[in-house]
C-alpha positions as a Markdown table, in Angstrom:
| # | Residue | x | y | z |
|---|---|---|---|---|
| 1 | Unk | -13.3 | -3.3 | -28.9 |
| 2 | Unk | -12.8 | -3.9 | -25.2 |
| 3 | Unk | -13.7 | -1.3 | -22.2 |
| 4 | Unk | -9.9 | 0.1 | -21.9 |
| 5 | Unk | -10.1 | 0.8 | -25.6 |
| 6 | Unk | -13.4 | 2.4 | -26.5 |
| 7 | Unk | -12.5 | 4.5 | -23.1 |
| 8 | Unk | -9.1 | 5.6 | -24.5 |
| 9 | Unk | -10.5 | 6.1 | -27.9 |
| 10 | Unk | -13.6 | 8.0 | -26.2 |
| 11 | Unk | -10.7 | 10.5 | -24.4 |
| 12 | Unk | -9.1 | 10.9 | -27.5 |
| 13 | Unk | -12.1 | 11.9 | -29.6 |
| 14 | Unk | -13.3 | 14.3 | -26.9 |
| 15 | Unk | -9.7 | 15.9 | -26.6 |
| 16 | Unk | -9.8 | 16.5 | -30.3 |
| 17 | Unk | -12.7 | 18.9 | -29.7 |
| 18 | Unk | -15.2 | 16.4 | -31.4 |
| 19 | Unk | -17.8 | 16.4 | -27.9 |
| 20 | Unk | -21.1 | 14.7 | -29.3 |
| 21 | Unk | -18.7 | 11.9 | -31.5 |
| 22 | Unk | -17.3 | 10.6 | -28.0 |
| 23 | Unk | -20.6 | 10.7 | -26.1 |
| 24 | Unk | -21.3 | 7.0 | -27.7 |
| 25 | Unk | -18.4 | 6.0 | -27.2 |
| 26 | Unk | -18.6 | 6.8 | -23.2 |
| 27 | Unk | -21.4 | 5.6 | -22.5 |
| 28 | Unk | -20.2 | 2.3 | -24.6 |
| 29 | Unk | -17.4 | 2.0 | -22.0 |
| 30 | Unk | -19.1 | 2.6 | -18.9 |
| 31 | Unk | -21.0 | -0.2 | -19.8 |
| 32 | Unk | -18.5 | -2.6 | -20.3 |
| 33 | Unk | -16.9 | -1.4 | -17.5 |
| 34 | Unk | -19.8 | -2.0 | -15.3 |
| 35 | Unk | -20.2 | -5.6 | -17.3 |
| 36 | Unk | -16.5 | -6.8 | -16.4 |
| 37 | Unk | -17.4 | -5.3 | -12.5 |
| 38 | Unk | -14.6 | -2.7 | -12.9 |
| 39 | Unk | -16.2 | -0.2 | -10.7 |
| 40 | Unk | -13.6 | 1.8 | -10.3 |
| 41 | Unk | -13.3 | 2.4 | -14.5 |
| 42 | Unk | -16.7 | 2.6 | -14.6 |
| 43 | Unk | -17.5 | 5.4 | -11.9 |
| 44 | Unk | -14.7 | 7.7 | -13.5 |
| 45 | Unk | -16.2 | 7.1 | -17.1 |
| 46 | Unk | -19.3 | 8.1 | -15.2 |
| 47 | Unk | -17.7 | 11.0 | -14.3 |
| 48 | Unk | -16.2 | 12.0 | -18.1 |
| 49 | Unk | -20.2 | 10.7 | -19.3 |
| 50 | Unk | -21.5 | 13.8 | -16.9 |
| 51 | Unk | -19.1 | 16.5 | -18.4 |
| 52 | Unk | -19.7 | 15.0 | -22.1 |
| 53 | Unk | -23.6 | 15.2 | -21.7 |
| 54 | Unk | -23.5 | 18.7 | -20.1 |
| 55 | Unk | -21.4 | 20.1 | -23.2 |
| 56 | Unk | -24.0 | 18.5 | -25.5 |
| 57 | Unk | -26.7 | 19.7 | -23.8 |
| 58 | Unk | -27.9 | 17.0 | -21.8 |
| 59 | Unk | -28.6 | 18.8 | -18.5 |
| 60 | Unk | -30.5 | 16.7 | -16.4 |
| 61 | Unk | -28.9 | 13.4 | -18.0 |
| 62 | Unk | -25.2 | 14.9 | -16.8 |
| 63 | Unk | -26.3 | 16.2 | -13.4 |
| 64 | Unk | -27.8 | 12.5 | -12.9 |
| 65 | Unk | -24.5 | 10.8 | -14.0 |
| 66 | Unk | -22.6 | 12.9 | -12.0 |
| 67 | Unk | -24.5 | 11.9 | -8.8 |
| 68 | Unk | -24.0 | 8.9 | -10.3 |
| 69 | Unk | -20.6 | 9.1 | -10.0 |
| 70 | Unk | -20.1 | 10.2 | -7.0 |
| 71 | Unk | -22.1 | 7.7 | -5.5 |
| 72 | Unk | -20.0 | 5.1 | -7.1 |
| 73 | Unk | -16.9 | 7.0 | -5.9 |
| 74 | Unk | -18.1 | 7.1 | -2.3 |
| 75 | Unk | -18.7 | 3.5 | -2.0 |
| 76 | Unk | -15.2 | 3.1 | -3.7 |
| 77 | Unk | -13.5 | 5.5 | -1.1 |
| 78 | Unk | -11.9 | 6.8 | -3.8 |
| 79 | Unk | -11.7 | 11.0 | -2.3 |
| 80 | Unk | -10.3 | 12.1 | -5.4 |
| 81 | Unk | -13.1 | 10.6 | -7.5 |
| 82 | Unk | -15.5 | 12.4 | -5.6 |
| 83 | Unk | -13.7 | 15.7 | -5.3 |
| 84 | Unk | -13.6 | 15.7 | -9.3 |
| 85 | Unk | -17.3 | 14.7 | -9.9 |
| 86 | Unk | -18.3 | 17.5 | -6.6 |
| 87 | Unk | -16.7 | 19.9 | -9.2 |
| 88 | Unk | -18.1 | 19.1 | -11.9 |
| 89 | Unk | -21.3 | 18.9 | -10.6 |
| 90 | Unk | -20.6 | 22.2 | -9.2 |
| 91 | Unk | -19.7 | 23.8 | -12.5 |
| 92 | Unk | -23.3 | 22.3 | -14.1 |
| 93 | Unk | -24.8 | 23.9 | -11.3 |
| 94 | Unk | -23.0 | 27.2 | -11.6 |
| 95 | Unk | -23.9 | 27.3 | -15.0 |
| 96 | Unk | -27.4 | 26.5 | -14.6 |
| 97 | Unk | -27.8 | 29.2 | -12.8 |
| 98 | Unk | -28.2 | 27.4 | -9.1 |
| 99 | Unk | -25.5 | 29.3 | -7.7 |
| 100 | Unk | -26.4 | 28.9 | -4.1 |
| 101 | Unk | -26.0 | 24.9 | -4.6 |
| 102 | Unk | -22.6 | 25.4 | -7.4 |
| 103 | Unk | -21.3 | 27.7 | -3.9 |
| 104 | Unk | -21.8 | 24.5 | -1.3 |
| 105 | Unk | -20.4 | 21.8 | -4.2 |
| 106 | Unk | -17.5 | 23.8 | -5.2 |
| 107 | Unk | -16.5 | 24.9 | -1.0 |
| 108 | Unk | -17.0 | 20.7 | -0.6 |
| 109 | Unk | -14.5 | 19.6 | -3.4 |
| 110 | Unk | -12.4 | 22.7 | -2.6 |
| 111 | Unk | -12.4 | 21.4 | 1.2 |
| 112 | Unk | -11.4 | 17.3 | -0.1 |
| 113 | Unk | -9.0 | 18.7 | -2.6 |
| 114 | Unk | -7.5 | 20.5 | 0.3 |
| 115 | Unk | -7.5 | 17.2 | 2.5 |
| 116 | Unk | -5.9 | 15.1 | -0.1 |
| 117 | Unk | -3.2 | 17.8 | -0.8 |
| 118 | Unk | -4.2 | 18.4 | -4.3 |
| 119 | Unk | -2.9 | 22.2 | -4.6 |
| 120 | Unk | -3.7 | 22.4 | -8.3 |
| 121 | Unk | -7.1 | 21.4 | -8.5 |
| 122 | Unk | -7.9 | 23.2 | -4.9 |
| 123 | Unk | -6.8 | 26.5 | -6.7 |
| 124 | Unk | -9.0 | 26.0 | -9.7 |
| 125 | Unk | -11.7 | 24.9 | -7.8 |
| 126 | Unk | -11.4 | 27.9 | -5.1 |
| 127 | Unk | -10.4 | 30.1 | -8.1 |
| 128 | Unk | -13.7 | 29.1 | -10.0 |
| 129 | Unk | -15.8 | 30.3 | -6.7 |
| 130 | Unk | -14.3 | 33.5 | -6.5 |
| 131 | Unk | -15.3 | 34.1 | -10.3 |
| 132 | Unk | -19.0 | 32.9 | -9.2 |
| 133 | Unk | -18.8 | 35.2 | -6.3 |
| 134 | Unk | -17.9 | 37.9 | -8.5 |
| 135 | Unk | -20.6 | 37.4 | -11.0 |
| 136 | Unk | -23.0 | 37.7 | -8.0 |
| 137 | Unk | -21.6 | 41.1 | -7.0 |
| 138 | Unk | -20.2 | 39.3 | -3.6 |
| 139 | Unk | -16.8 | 41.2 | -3.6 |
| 140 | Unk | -15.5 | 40.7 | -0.6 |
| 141 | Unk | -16.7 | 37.0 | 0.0 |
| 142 | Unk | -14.7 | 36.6 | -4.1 |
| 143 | Unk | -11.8 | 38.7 | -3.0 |
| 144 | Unk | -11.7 | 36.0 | 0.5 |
| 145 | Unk | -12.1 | 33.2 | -2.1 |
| 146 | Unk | -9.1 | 34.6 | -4.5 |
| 147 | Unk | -6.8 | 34.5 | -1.3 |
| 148 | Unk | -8.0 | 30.9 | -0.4 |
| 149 | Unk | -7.1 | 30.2 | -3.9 |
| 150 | Unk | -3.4 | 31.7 | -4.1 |
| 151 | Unk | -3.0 | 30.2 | -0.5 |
| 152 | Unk | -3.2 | 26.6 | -2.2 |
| 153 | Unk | -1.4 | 27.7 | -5.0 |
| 154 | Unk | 1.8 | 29.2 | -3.1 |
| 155 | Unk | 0.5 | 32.5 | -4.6 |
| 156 | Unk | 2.9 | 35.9 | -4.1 |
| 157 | Unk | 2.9 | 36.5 | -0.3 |
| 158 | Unk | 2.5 | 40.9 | -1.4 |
| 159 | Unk | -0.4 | 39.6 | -3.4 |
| 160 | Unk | -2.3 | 38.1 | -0.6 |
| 161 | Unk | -1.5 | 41.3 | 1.5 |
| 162 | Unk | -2.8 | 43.1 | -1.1 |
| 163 | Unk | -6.1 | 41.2 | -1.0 |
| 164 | Unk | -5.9 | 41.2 | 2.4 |
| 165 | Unk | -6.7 | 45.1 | 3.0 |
| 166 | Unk | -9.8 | 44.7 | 2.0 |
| 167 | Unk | -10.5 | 42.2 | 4.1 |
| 168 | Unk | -9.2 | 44.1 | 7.1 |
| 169 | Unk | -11.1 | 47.2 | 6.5 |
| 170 | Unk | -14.6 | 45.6 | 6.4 |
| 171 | Unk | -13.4 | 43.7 | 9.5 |
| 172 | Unk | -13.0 | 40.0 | 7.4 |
| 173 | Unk | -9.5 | 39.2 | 8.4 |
């Protein structure tokens, strides 16, 4: 099985909910990637590699890979590559409890997401520090965060008022 096909068939396992099956298969493609000097294919299976080894419970192995990947992205120039792996390097730290380092990654990748006018995944990526804030009892710095979020997003113009007032009061906005 070539690189393109163990990576599709990696995907496809993965999507299907069946995490640990497509780790092998990943890392099988990165690889063969790497091998055939596609660097391109083998930094974003880097990328998927980081997000399948955090799910399995492979902490330090996924935070690795995702530097990894970003690395690779970087010397690529690839922005978007590097705004994806930021995030999900972001969520690992969120979620292992390093918030103060999940706050700088996800700001970064919310920042390039921004740049490269990627409204969707700017949103999620502002709307998944807001939540963070939130869980740290920062309401006015998530409330801030929500409205940089719907500001990507096109959100309801009363809706950002609304958030707004807050804002206003504690002398934010």
């Amino acid at each position: 099985m070539d690189a393109e096909a163990m990576y599709a068939e990696a995907k496809k396992i993965y999507e299907l909910g069946q995490t640990a099956e497509s780790l092998g298969l990943f890392e099988q493609a990165r690889a063969a990637f790497s091998e055939q000097g596609d660097l391109a294919q083998a930094a974003q299976a880097a990328n998927d590699l980081g997000v399948v080894y955090y799910l399995v419970g492979k902490r330090d192995e996924a935070q690795a890979i995702l530097r990894t990947a970003l690395a690779e992205f970087e010397k690529l120039g690839n922005v978007l590559g590097q705004a994806k792996a930021i995030g999900n390097l972001a969520q690992l730290l969120n979620r292992a409890g390093e918030r103060d380092s999940a706050a700088e990654q996800y700001a970064r990748a919310a920042d390039l997401f921004h740049q490269l006018g990627e409204k969707r995944f700017e949103f999620e990526t502002y709307r998944a520090l807001s939540q963070m804030e939130l869980q740290r009892g920062r309401w006015l710095s998530a409330i801030a965060t929500y409205d940089r979020a719907l500001a990507a997003k096109g959100g309801s113009a009363f809706l950002r008022w609304l958030l707004q007032i807050p804002l206003r009061l504690a002398g934010m906005r």
